[in-house]
C-alpha positions as CSV (number, residue, x, y, z in Angstrom):
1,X,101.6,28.1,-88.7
2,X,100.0,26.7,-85.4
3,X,102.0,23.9,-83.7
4,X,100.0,21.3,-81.8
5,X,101.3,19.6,-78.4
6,X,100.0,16.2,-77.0
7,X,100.5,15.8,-73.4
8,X,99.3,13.8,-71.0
9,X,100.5,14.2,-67.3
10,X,100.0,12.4,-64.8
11,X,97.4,13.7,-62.2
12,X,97.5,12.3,-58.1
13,X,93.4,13.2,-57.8
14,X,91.8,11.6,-61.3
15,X,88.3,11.5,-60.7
16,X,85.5,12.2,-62.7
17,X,86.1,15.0,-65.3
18,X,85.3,18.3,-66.0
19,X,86.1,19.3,-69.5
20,X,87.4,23.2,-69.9
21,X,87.6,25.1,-72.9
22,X,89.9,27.5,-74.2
23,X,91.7,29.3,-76.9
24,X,95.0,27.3,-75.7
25,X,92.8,23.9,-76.3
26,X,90.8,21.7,-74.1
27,X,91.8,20.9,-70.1
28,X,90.1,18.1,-68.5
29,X,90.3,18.4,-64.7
30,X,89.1,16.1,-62.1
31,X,86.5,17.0,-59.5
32,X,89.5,18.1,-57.2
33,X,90.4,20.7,-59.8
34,X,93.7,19.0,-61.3
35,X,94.7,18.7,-64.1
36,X,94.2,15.1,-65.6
37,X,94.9,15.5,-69.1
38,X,95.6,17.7,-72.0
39,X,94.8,17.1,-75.2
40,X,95.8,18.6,-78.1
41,X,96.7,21.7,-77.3
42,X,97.2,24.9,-80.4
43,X,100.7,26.8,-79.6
44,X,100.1,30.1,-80.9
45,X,103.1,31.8,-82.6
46,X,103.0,34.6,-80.1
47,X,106.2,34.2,-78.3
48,X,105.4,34.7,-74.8
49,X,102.0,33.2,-74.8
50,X,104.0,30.2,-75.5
51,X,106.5,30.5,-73.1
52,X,104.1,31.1,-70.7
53,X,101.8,27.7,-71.5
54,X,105.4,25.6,-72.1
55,X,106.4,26.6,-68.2
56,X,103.0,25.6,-67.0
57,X,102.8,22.7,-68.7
58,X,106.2,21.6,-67.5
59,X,105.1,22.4,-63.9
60,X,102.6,20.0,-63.8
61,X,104.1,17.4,-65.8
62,X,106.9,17.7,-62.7
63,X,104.3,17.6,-59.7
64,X,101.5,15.2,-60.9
65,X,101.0,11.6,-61.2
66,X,98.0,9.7,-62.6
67,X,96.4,7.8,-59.9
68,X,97.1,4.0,-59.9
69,X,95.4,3.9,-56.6
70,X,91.6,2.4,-58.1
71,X,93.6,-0.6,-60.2
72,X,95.5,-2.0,-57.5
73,X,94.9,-3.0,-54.0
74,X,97.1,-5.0,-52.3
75,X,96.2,-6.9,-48.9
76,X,98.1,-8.5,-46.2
77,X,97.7,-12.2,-45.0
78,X,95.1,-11.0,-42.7
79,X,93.2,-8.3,-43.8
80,X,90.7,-8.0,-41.2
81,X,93.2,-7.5,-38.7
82,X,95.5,-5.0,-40.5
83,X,94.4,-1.7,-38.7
84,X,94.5,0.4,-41.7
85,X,93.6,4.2,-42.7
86,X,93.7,5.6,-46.0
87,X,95.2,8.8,-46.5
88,X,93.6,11.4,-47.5
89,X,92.4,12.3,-51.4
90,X,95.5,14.3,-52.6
91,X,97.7,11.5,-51.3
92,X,96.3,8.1,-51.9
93,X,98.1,7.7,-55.5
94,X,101.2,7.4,-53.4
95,X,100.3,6.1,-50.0
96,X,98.5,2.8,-49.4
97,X,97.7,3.3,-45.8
98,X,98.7,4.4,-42.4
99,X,98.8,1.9,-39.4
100,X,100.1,1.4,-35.8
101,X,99.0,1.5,-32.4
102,X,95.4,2.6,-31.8
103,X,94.3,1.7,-35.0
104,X,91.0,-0.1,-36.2
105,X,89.4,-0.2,-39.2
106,X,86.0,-1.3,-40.5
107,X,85.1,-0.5,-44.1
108,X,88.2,1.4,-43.9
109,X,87.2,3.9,-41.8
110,X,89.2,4.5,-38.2
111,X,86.6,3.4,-34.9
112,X,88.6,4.3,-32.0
113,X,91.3,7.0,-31.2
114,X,92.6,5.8,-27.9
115,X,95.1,7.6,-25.9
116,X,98.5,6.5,-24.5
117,X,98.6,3.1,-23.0
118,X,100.5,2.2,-19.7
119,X,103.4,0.1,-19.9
120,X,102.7,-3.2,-18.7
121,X,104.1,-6.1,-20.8
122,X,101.5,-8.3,-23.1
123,X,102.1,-11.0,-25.3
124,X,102.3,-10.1,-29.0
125,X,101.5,-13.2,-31.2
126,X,103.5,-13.9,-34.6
127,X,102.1,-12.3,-37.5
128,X,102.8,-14.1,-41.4
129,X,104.3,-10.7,-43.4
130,X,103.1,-11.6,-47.3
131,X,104.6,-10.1,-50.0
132,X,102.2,-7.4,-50.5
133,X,104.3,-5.0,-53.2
134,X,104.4,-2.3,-50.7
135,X,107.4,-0.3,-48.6
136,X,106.9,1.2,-45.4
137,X,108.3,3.3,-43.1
138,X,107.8,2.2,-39.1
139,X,108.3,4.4,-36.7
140,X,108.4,3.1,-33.0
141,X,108.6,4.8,-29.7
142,X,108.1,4.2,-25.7
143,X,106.0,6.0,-23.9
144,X,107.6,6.1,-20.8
145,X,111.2,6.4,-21.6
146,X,110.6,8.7,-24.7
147,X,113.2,5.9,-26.0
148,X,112.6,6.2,-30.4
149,X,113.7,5.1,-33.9
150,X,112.4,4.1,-37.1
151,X,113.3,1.1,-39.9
152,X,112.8,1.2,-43.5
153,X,111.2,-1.9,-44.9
154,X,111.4,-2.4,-48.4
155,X,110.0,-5.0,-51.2
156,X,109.6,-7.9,-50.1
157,X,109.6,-11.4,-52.4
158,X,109.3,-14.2,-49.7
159,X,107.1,-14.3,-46.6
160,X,108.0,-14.2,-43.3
161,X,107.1,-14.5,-39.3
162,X,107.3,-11.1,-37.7
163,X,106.3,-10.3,-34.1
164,X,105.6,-12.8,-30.9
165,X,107.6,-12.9,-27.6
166,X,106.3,-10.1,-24.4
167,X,106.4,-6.8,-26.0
168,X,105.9,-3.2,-23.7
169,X,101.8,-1.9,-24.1
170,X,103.6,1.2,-23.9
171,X,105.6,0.7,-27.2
172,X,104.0,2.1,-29.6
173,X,104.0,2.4,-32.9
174,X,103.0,4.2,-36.4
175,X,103.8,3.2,-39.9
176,X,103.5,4.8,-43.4
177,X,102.6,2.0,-46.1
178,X,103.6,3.9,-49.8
179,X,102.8,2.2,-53.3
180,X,105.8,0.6,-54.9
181,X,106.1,2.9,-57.4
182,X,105.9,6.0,-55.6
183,X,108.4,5.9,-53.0
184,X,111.2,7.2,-54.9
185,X,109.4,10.5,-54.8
186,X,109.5,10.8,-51.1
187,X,113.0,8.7,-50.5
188,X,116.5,10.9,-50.6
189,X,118.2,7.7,-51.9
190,X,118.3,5.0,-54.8
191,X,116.0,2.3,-54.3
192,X,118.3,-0.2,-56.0
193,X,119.1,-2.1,-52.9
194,X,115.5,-2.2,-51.2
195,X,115.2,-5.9,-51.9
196,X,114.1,-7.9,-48.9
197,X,116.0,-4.8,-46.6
198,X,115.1,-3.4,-43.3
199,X,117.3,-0.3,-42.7
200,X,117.3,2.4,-40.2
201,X,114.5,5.0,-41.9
202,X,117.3,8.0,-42.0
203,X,119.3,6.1,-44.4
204,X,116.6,6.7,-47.4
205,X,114.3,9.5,-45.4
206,X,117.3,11.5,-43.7
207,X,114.6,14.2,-42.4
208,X,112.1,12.0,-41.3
209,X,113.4,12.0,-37.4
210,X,113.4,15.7,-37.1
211,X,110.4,16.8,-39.2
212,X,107.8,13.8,-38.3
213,X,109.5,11.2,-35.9
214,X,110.4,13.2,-32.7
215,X,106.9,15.1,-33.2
216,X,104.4,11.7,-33.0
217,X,105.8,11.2,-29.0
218,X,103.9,14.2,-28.1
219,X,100.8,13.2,-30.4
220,X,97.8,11.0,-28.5
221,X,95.4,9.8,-30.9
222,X,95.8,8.0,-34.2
223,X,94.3,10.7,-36.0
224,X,96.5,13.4,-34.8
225,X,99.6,11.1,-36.3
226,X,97.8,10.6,-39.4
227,X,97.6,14.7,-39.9
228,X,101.2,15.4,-38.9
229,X,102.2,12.3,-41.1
230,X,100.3,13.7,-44.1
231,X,101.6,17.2,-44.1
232,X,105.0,15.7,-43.4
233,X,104.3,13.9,-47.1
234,X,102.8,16.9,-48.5
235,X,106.2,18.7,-48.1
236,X,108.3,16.2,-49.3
237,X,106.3,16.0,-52.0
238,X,106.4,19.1,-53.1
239,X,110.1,19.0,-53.3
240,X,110.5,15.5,-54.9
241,X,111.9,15.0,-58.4
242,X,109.0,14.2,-61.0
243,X,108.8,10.3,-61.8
244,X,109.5,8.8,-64.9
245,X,107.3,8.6,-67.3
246,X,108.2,4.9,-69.2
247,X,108.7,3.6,-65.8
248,X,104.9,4.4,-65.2
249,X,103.9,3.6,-68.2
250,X,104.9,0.3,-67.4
251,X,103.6,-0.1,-63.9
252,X,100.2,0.8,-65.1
253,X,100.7,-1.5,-68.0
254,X,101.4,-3.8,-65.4
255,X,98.4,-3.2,-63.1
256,X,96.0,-2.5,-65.8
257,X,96.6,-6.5,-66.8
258,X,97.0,-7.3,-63.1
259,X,100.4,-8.9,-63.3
260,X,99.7,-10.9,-66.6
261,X,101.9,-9.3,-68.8
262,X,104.4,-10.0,-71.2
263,X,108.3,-8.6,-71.5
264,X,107.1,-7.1,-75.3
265,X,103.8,-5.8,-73.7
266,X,105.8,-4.2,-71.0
267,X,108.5,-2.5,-73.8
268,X,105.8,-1.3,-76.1
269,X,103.8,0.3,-73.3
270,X,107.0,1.9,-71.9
271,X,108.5,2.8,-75.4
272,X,112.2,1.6,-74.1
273,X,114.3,-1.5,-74.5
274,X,114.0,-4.2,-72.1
275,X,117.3,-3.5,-71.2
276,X,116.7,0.2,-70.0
277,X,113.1,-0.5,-68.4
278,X,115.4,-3.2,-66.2
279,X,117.1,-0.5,-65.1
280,X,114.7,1.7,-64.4
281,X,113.0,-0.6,-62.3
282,X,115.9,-1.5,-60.2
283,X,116.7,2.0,-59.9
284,X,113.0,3.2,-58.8
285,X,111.3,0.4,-57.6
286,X,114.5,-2.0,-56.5
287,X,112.8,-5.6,-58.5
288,X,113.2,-6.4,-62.0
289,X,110.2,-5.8,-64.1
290,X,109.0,-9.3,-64.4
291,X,109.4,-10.1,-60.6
292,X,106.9,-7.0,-60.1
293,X,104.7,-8.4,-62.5
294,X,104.7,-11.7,-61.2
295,X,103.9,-9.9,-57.4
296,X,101.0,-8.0,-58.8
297,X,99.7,-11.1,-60.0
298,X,99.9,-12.8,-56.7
299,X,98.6,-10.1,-54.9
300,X,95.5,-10.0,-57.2
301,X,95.0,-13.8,-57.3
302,X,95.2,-13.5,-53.2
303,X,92.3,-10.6,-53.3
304,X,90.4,-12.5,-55.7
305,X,90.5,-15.4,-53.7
306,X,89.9,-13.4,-50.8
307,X,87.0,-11.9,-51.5
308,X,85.3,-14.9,-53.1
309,X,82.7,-17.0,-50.9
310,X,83.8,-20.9,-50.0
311,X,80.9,-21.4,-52.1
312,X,81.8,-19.4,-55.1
313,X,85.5,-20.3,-55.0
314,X,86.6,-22.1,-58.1
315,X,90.2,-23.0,-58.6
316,X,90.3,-23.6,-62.3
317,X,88.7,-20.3,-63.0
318,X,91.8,-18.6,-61.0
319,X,94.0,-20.3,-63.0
320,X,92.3,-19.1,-66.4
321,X,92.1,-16.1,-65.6
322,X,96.0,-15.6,-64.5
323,X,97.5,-17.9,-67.6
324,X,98.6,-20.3,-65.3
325,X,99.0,-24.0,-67.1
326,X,97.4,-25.8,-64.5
327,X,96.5,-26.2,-60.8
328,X,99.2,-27.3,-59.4
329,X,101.4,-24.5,-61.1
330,X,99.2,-22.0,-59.4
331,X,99.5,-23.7,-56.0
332,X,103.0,-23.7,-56.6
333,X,103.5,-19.8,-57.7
334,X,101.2,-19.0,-54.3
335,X,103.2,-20.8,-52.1
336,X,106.0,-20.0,-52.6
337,X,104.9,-16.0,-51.9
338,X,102.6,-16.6,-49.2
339,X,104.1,-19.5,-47.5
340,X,101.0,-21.5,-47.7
341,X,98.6,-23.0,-50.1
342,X,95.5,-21.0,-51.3
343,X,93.4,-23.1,-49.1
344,X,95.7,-22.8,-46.0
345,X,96.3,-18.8,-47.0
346,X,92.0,-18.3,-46.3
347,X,91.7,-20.9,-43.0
348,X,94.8,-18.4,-41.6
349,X,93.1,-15.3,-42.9
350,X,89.6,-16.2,-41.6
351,X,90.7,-17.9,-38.4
C-alpha cells in the first residue's frame, strides 16, 4: 500500500509559486526555482525509487529555509542615515543588510561607489545603537597602514552611544548585518553567550580573516565588498548545519504576530515544552523566547511609528494594536529599548 509523506521545508527564495506535477506528488517552487513546499507526496513501494526521493528530500530539508525576510524589517534609530544594501535574492532570508564606508542608500538601492579615502582625521559624531534584533559582523581596516581586525556584535537589549571623538578618513569599514535567527548557520560557535557581547569576529567566525577579511583591503568600491562578502556567505552556507525546525517555527510564530505572542502560542506553534524551546533559543539565538518576542514588538511599534505621518500618528491606536494596557505602559516598554520616548525617538530620527 502507498505511504504518504507531508513535508514542508523551509525554502531561502519563497516567491510566487509555480506548482509541478508528478507521479512522486506535487512540488511547488518559487520563481527562483526552489523548492518551497511539498505536499503530500505518494511513496511508491519500489525500493529505490524511495530511497532515491527520501535522500532528496532530506537534502533540501538540510539546505533551505523559508524566508522570514518579507514579515520582519527591523530599523535603526536613524534609518535615513543607515547606509544600507540588501543582499542579493538567494541570501536576504539570512542577511539583513551590508553597510560601511562608501555606502548610501536611497530606496535601498546603493548611489555612490567611491574609492579609497586619504587619511586625514574628521570628527565622527555619536550615533544612538537601538536594539534592532540583529547581529553583525564589522570588519575594519586602515588604508594606509594595512593595520585590520574585526568584532562580533551580538543581540542587543538596551541602547547605547557608539562612535564620536576624531576618527582616521582612512579607516574604513564594512559590516555584515544577519537576521537573528540565522546566524547560527554561518557562526562556528554556540550563540548562548551573544547577549549584549562584542567579541573579536574569529571567536564565532574563525575563517572570516583569511577567506573575506584580509581580501576587502585590496577591494575599492562598496560593491566589490558586497560580492566578495556574498560568496564568502554562500560558502559557509553551504556547509552549515540545517536549523531547527521548532525553533523556526517559533520565530515565525513570533514574527507573523509581530512580537504579540503568548508563551502557549509560542509551544503550540513549536510543538515543544516551554522548557526545551528556552533552550533552543538560548542555544541558537542567545535571548529567551519572550525577550525576543518582546524585541520584535518594539522594533515593529518603532517602524510603525516610523513610517506614520505627524499627522496620522495616533498613540492609542499603537497601543491597541500591541496589547499594551495603556499609554504610559507603552512609553515605558519604548524607553526603556530605545533610550527615549516615542516622541523623542522621531525628533532624533528626523532631525
Amino acid at each position: 500500500m502507498a505511504a504518504k509523506l507531508r513535508l514542508f521545508p523551509f525554502c531561502p527564495k519563497a516567491g510566487p509559486g509555480i506548482v509541478l506535477s508528478g507521479e512522486f506528488g506535487t512540488l511547488q517552487r518559487s520563481m527562483h526555482g526552489c523548492v518551497l513546499a511539498l505536499r503530500s507526496v505518494i511513496v511508491y513501494d519500489q525500493k529505490k525509487m524511495r530511497v532515491s526521493l527520501m535522500d532528496t528530500l532530506e537534502d533540501w530539508r538540510r539546505k533551505l529555509m523559508f524566508d522570514l525576510s518579507g514579515m520582519y524589517y527591523p530599523i535603526t534609530s536613524n534609518p535615513a542615515a543607515a547606509g544600507e544594501f540588501l543582499p542579493c535574492k538567494a541570501l536576504r532570508p539570512y542577511i539583513r543588510c551590508f553597510w560601511g564606508s562608501s555606502s548610501r542608500q536611497q530606496g535601498h538601492a546603493l548611489l555612490q561607489q567611491s574609492p579609497l579615502d586619504g587619511a586625514a582625521l574628521k570628527p565622527a559624531w555619536p550615533v544612538t545603537i537601538i536594539p534592532d534584533t540583529c547581529m553583525d559582523i564589522i570588519w575594519e581596516w586602515d588604508a594606509a597602514t594595512g593595520e585590520a581586525g574585526g568584532i562580533f556584535c551580538g543581540i542587543n537589549d538596551a541602547p547605547f552611544e557608539a562612535g564620536g571623538g576624531m576618527q582616521s578618513a582612512g579607516r574604513l569599514s564594512f559590516a555584515i548585518r544577519f537576521h537573528f535567527w540565522a546566524v547560527h548557520l554561518f557562526a562556528d560557535e554556540h550563540l548562548r553567550d551573544v547577549l549584549n557581547i562584542h567579541a573579536p569576529a574569529q571567536q564565532y567566525f574563525a575563517s572570516f580573516r583569511e577567506e573575506l577579511g584580509q581580501k576587502l583591503y585590496a577591494l575599492h568600491t562598496f560593491s566589490d565588498r558586497v560580492a566578495a562578502a556574498e560568496a564568502y556567505l554562500l560558502r559557509r552556507l553551504d556547509l552549515s548545519r540545517r536549523s531547527n525546525d521548532s525553533l523556526m517555527n517559533a520565530v515565525y510564530s513570533i514574527l507573523k504576530h509581530k512580537g504579540v505572542v503568548t508563551a502557549g502560542e509560542l509551544e503550540d506553534s513549536a510543538g515543544v515544552s516551554s522548557r526545551q524551546l528556552e533552550r533552543l533559543f538560548r542555544e541558537y539565538i542567545g535571548l529567551s523566547p519572550k525577550k525576543t518576542a518582546d524585541l520584535v514588538r518594539f522594533q515593529n511599534v518603532w517602524l510603525d511609528l516610523y513610517q506614520s505621518s505627524p499627522h496620522q500618528m495616533v498613540m492609542q491606536d499603537v497601543v491597541y494594536n500591541y496589547r499594551y494596557s495603556h499609554q504610559s505602559h507603552l512609553i515605558n516598554s519604548f524607553k526603556k529599548f530605545a533610550g527615549r520616548t516615542p516622541l523623542e525617538a522621531l525628533a532624533y530620527a528626523r532631525r
